[in-house]
LOLO-612575 format. One line per field, with one value per atom (N, C-alpha, C, O): atom name; x, y, z; residue in three letters; residue number from 1. Coordinates in steps of 0.02 Angstrom, whole numbers, always signed. Example, Ala and Ser with C-alpha at 12.3 -4.5 7.8 and 13.67 -1.06 7.14 Angstrom:
atom = N; CA; C; O; N; CA; C; O .
X = +660; +615; +660; +712; +642; +684; +645; +670 .
Y = -284; -225; -165; -166; -112; -53; +2; +57 .
Z = +390; +390; +390; +423; +354; +357; +394; +402 .
res = ALA; ALA; ALA; ALA; SER; SER; SER; SER .
n = 1; 1; 1; 1; 2; 2; 2; 2 .
***
This chain:
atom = N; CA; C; O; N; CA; C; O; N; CA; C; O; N; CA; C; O; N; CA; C; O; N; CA; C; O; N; CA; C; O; N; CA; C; O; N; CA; C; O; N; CA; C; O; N; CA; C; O; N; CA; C; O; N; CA; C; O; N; CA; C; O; N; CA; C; O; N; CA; C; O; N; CA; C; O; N; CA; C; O; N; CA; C; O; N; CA; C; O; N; CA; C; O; N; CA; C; O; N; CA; C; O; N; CA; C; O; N; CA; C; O; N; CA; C; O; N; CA; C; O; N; CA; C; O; N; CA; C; O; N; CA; C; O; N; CA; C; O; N; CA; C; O; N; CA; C; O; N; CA; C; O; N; CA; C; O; N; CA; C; O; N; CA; C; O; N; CA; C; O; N; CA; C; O; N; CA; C; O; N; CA; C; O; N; CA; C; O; N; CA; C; O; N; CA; C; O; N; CA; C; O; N; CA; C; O; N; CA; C; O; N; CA; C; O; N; CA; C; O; N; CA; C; O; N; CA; C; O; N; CA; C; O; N; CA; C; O; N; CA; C; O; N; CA; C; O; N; CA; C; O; N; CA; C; O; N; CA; C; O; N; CA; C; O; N; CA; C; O; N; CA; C; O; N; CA; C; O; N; CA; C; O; N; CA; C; O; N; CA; C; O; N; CA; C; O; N; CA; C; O; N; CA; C; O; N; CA; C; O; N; CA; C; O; N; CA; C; O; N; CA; C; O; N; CA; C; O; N; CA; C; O; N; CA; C; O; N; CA; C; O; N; CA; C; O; N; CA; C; O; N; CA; C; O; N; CA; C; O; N; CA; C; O; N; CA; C; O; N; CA; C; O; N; CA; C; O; N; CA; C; O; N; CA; C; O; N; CA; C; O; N; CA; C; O; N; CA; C; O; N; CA; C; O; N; CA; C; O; N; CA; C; O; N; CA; C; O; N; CA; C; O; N; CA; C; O; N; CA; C; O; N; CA; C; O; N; CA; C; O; N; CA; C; O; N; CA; C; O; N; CA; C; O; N; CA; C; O; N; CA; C; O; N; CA; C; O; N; CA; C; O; N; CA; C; O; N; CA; C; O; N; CA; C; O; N; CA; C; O; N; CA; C; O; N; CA; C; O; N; CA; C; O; N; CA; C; O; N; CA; C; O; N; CA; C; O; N; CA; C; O; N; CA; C; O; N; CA; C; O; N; CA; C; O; N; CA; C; O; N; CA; C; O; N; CA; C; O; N; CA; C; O; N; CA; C; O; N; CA; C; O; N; CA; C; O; N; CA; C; O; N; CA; C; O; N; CA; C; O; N; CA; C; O; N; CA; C; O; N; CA; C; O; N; CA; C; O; N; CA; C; O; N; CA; C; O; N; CA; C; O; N; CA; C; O; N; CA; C; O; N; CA; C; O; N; CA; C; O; N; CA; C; O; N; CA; C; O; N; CA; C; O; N; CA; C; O; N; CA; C; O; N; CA; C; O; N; CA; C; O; N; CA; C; O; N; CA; C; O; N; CA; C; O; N; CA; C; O; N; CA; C; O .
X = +676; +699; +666; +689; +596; +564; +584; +577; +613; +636; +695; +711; +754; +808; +786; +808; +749; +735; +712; +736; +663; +643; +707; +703; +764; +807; +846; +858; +855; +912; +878; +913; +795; +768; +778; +791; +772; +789; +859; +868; +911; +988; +976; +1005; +935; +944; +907; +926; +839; +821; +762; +726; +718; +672; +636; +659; +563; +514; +446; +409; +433; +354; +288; +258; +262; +243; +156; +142; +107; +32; -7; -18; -17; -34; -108; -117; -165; -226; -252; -271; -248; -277; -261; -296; -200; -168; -192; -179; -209; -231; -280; -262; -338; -410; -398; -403; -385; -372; -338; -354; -283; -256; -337; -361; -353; -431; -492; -535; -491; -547; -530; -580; -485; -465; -472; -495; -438; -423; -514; -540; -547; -617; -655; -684; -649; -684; -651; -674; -584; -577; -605; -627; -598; -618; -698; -723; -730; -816; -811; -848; -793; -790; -779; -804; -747; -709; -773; -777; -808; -855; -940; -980; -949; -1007; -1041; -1097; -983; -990; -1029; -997; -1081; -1091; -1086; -1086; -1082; -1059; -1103; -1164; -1071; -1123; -1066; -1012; -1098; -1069; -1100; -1162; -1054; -1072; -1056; -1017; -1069; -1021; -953; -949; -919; -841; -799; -742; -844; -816; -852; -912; -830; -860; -831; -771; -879; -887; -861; -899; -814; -825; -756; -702; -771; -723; -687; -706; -638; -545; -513; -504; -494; -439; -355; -333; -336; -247; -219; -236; -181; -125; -62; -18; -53; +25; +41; +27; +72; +83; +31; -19; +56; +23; +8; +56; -64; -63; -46; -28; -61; -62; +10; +15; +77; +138; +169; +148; +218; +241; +191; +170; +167; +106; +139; +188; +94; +134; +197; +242; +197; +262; +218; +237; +183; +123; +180; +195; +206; +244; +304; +323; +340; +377; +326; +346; +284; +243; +212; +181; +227; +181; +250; +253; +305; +361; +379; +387; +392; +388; +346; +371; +277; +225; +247; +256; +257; +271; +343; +351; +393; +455; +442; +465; +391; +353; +343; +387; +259; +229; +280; +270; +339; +399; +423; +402; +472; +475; +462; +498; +386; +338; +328; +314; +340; +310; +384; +383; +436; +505; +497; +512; +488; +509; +455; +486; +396; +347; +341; +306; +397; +411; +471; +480; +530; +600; +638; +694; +591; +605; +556; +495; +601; +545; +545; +600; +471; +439; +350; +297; +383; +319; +255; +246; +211; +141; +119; +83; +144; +121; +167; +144; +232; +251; +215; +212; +199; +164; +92; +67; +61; -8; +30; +7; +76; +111; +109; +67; +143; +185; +101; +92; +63; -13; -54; -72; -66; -97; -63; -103; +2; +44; +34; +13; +32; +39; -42; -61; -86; -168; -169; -182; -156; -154; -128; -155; -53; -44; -49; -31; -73; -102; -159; -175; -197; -285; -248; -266; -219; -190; -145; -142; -117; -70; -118; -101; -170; -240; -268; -276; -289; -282; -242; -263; -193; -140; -139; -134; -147; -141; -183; -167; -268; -328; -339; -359; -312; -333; -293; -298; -254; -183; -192; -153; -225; -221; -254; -281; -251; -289; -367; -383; -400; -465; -457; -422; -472; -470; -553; -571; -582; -644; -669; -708; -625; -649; -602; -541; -642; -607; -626; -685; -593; -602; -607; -560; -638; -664; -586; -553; -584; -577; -507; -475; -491; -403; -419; -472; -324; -330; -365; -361; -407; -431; -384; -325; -416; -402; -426; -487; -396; -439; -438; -387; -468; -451; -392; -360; -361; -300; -249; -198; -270; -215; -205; -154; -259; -300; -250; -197; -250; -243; -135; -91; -125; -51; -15; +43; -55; -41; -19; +35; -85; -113; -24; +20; -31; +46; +92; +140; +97; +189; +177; +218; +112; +144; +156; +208; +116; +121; +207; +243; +219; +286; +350; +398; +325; +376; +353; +368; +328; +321; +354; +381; +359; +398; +474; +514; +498; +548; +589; +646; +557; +580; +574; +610; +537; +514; +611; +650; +636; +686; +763; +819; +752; +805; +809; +846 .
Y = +2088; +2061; +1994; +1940; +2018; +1934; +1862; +1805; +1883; +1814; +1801; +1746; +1843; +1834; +1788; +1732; +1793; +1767; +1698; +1649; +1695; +1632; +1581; +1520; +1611; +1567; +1553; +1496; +1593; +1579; +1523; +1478; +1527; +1487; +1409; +1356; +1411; +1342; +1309; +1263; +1343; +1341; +1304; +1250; +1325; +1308; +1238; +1200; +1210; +1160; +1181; +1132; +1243; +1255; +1282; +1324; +1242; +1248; +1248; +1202; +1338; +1327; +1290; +1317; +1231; +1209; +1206; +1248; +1173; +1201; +1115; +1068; +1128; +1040; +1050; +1046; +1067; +1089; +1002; +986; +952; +891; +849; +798; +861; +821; +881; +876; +904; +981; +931; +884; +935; +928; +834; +821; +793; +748; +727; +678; +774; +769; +805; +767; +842; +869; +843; +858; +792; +739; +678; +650; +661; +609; +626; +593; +705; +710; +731; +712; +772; +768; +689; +668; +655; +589; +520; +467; +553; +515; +564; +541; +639; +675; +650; +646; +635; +629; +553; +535; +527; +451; +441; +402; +475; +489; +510; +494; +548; +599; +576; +578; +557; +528; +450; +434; +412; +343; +305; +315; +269; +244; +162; +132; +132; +74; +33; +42; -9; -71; -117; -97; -184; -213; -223; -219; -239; -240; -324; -327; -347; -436; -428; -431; -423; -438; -384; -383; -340; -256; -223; -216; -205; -176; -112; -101; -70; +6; +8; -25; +33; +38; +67; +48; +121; +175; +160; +157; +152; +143; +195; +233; +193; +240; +187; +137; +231; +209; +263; +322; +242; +303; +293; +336; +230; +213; +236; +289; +176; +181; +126; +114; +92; +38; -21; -38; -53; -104; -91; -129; -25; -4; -7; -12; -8; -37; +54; +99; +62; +145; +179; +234; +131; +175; +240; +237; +294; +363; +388; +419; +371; +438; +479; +494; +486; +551; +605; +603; +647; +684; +679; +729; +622; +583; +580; +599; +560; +551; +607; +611; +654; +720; +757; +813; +730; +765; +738; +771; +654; +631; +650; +664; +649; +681; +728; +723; +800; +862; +858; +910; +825; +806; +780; +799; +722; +675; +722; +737; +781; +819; +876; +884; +911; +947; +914; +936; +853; +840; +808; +808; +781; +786; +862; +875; +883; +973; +976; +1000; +956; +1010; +943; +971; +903; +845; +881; +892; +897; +909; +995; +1018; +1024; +1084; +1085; +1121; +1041; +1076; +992; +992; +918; +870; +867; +874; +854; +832; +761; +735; +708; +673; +656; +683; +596; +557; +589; +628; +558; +575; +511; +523; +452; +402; +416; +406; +442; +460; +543; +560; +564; +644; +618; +644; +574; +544; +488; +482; +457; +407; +469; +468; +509; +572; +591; +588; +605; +651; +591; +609; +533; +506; +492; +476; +489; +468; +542; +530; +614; +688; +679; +706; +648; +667; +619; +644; +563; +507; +538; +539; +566; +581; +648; +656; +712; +761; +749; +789; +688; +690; +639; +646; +614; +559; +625; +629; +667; +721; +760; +768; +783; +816; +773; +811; +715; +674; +691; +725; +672; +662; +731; +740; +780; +851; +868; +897; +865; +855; +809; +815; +767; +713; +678; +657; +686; +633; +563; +522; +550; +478; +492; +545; +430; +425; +388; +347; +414; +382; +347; +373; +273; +195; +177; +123; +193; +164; +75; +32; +87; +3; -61; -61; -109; -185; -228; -226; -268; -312; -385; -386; -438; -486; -507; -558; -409; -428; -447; -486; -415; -362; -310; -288; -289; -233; -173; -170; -115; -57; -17; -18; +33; +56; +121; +131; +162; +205; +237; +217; +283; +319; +331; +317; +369; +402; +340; +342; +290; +227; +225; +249; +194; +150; +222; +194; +252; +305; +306; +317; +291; +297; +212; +196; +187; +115; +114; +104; +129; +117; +170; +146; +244; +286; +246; +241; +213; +179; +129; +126; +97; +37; +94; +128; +104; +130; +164; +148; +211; +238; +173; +168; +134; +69; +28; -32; +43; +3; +46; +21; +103; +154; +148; +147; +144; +137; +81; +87; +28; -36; -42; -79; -12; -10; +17; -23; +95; +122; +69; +89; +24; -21; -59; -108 .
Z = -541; -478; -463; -446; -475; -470; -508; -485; -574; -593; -584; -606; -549; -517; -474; -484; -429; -364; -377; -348; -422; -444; -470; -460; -501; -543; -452; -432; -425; -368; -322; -298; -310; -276; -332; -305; -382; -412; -431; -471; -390; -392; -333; -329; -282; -211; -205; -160; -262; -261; -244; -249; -222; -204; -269; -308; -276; -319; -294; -276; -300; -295; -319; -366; -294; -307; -287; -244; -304; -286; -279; -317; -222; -209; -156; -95; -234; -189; -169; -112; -231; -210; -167; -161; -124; -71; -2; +58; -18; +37; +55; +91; +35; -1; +44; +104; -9; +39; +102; +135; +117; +189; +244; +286; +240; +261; +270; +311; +213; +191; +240; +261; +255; +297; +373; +419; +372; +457; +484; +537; +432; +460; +463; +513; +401; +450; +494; +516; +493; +564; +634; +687; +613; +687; +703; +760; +642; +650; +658; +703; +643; +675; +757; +797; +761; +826; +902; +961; +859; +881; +880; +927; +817; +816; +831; +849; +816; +808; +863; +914; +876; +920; +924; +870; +971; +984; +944; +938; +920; +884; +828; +807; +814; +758; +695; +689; +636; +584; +548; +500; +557; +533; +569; +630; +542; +566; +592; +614; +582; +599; +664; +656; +715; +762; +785; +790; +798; +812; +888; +924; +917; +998; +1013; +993; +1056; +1056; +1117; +1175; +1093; +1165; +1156; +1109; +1222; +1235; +1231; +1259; +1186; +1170; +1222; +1220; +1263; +1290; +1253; +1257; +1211; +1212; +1116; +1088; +1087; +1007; +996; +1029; +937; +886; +950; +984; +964; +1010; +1104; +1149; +1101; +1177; +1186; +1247; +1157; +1180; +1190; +1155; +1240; +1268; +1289; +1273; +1336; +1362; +1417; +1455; +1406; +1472; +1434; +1462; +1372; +1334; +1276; +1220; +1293; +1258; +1223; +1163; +1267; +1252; +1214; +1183; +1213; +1170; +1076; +1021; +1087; +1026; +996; +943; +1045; +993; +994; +969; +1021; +954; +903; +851; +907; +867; +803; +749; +818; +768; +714; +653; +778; +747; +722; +690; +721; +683; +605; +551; +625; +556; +527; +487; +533; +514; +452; +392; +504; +476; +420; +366; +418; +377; +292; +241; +311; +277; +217; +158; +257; +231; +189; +132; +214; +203; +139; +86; +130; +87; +28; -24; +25; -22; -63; -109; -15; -49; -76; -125; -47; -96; -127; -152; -117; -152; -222; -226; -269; -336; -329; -333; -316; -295; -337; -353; -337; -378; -351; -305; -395; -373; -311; -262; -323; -304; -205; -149; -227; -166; -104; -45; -159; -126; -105; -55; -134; -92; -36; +21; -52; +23; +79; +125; +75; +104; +143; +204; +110; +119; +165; +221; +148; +202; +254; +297; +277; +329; +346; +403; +343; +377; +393; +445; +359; +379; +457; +512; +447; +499; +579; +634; +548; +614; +633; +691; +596; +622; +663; +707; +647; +679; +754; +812; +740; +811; +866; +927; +815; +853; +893; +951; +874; +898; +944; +992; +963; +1005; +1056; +1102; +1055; +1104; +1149; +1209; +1088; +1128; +1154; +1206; +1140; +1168; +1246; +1304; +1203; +1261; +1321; +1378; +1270; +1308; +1287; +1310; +1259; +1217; +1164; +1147; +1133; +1054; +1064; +1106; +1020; +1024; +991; +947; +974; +945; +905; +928; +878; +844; +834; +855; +797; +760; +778; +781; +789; +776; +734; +718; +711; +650; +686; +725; +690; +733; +792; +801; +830; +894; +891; +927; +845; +828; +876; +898; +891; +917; +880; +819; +922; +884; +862; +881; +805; +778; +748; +753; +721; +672; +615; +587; +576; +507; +499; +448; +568; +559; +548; +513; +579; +604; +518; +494; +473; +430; +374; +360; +361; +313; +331; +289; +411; +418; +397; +386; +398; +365; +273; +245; +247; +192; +150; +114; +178; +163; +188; +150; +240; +256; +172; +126; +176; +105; +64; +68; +33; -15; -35; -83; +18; +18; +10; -28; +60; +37; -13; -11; -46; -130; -172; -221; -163; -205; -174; -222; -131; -106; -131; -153; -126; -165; -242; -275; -261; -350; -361; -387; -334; -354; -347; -364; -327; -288; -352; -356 .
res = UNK; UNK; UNK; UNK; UNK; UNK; UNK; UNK; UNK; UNK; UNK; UNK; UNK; UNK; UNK; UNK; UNK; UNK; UNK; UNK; UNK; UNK; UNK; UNK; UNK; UNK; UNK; UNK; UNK; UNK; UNK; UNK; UNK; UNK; UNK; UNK; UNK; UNK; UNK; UNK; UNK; UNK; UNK; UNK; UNK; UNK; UNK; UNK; UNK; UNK; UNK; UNK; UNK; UNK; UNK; UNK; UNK; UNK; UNK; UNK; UNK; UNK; UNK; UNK; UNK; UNK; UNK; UNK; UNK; UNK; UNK; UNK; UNK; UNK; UNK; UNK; UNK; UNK; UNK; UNK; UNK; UNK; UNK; UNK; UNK; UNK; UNK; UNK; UNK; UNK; UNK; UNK; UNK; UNK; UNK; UNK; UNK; UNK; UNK; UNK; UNK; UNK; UNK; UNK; UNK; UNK; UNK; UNK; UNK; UNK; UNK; UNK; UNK; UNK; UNK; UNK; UNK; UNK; UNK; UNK; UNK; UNK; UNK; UNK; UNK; UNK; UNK; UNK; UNK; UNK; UNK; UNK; UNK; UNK; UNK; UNK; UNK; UNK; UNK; UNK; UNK; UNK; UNK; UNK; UNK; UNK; UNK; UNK; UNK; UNK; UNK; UNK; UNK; UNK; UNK; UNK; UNK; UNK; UNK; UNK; UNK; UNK; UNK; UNK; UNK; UNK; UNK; UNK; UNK; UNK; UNK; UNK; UNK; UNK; UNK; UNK; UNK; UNK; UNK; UNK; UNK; UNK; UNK; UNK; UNK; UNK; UNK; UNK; UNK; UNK; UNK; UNK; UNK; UNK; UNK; UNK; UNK; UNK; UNK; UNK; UNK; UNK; UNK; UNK; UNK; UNK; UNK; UNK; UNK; UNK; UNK; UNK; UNK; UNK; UNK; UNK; UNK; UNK; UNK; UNK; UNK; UNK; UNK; UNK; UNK; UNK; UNK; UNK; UNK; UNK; UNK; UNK; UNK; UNK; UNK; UNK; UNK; UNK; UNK; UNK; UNK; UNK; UNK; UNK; UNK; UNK; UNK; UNK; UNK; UNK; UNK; UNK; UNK; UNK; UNK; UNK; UNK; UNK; UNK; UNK; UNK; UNK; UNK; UNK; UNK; UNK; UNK; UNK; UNK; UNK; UNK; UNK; UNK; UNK; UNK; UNK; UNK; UNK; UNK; UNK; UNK; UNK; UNK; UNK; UNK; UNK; UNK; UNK; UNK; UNK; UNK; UNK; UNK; UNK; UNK; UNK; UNK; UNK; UNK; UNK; UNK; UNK; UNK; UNK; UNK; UNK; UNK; UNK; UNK; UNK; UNK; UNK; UNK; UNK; UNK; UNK; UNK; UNK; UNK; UNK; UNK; UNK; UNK; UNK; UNK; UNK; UNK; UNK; UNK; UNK; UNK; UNK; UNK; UNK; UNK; UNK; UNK; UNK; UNK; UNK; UNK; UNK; UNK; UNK; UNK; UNK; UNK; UNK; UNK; UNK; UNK; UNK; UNK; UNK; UNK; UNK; UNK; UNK; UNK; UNK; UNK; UNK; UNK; UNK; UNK; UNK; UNK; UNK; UNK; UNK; UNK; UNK; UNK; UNK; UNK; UNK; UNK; UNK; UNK; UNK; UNK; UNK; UNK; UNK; UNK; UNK; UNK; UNK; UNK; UNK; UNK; UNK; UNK; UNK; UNK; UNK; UNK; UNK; UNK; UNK; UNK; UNK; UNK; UNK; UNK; UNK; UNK; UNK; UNK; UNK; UNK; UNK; UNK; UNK; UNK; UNK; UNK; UNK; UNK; UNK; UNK; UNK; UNK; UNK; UNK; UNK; UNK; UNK; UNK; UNK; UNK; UNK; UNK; UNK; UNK; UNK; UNK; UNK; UNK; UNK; UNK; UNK; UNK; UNK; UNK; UNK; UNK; UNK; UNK; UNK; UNK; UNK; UNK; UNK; UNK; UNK; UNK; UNK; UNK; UNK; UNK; UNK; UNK; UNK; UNK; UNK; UNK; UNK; UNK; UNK; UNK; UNK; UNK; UNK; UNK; UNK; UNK; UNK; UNK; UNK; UNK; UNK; UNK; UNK; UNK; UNK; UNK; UNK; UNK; UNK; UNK; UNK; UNK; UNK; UNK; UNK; UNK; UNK; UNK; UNK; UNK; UNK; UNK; UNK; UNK; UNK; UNK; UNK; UNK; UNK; UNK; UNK; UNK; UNK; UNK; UNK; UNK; UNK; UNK; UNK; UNK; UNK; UNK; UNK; UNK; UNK; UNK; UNK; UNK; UNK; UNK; UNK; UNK; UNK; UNK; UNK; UNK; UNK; UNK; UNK; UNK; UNK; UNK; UNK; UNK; UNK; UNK; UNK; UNK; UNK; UNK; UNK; UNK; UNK; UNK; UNK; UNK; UNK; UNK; UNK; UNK; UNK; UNK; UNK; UNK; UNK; UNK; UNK; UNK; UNK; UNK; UNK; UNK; UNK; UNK; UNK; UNK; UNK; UNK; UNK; UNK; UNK; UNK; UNK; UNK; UNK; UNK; UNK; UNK; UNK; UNK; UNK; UNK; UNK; UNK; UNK; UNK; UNK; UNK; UNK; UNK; UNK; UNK; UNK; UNK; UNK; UNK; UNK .
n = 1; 1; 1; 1; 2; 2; 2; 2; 3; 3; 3; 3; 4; 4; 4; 4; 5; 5; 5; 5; 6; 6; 6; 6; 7; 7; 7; 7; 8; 8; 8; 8; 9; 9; 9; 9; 10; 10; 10; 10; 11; 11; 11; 11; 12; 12; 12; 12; 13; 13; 13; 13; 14; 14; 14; 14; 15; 15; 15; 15; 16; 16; 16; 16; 17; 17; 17; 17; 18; 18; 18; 18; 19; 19; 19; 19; 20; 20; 20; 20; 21; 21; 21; 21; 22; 22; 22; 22; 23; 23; 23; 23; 24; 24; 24; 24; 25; 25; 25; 25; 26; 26; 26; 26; 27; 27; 27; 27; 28; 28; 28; 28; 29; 29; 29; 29; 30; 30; 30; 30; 31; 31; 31; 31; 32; 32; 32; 32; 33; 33; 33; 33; 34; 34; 34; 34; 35; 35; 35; 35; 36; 36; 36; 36; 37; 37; 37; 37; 38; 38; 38; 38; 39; 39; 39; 39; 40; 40; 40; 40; 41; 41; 41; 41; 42; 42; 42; 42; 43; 43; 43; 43; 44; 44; 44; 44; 45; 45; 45; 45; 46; 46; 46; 46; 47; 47; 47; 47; 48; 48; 48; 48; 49; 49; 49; 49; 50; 50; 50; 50; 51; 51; 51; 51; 52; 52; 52; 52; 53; 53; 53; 53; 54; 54; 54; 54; 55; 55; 55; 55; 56; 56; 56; 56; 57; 57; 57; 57; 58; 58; 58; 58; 59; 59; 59; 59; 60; 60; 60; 60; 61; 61; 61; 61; 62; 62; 62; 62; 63; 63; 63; 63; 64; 64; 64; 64; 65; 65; 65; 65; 66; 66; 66; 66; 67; 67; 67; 67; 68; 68; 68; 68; 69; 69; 69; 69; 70; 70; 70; 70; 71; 71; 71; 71; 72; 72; 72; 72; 73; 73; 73; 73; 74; 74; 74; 74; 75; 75; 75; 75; 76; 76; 76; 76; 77; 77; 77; 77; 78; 78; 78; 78; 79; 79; 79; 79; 80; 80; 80; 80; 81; 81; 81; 81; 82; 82; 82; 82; 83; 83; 83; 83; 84; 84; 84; 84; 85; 85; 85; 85; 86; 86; 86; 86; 87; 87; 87; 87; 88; 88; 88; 88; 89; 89; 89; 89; 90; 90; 90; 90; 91; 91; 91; 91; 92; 92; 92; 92; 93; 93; 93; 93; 94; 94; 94; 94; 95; 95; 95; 95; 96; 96; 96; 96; 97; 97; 97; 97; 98; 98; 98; 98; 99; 99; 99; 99; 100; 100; 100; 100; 101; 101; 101; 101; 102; 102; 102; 102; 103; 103; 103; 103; 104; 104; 104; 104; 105; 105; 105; 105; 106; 106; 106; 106; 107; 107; 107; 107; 108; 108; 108; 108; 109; 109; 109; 109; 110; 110; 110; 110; 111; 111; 111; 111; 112; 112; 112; 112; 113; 113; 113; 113; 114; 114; 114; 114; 115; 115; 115; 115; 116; 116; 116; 116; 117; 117; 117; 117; 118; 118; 118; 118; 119; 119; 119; 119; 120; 120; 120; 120; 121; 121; 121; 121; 122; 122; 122; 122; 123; 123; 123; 123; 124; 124; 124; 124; 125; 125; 125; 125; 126; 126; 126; 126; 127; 127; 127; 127; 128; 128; 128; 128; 129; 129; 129; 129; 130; 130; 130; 130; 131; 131; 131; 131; 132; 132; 132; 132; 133; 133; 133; 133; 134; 134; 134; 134; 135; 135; 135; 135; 136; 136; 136; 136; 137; 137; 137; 137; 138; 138; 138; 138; 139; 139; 139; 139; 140; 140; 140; 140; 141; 141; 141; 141; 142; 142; 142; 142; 143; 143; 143; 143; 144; 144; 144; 144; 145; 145; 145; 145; 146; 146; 146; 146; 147; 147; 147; 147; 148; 148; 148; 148; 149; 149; 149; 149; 150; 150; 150; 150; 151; 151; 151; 151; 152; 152; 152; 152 .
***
């Protein structure tokens, strides 16, 4: 019966698959943005400075007061993220895009739900702040759009 089930689940496109090192790093990310978040105390470093803001809005303070708008958004992201990494067959280079964009905004989603805004860490000589989660949801949008364009 069991390998019935297995052949019908791969008719359907669904393949069990075991993705401990994107676990592992989606975890690795969302704990040190949470400890950044938590421990950091104010100060600068050359061009980099430590100092914790409050974001209520998206990227650059912009939709400020739609919190609730953004943590569905999130948990929509989050979903499909998941539904894409269990029943799409997908690069490696795209399943780490996929993994830092779900770490980024799970730790910002935790935020929002915590707090009602995002905690902001760092500035770069006095750029808007920012943080791990931001820095890790960046780094996955390229990445994902370099693969996106490579297939074109």
């Amino acid at each position: 019966m069991k390998k019935r089930q297995k052949q019908q689940r791969r008719k359907r496109g669904y393949q069990k698959r075991k993705y401990p090192i994107y676990f592992l790093i989606l975890i690795a990310i969302f704990l040190i943005d949470r400890l950044t978040k938590t421990f950091f105390q104010d100060s600068c470093f050359g061009f980099i400075c430590i100092k914790k803001a409050i974001n209520m809005g998206a990227a650059f303070g912009i939709l400020k007061g739609y919190t609730s708008l953004f943590i569905i958004v999130a948990i929509l992201v989050l979903v499909a993220i998941q539904l894409i990494l269990i029943y799409k067959k997908i690069s490696l280079k795209t399943k780490l895009a996929l993994t830092l964009i779900a770490a980024g905004t799970l730790s910002n989603l935790l935020d929002r739900v915590l707090y009602n805004h995002v905690i902001d860490v760092f500035s770069i000589l006095n750029s808007p702040s920012f943080n791990i989660a931001d820095l890790s949801n960046v780094v996955g949008a390229i990445m994902l759009l370099s693969v996106l364009l490579k297939k074109k």
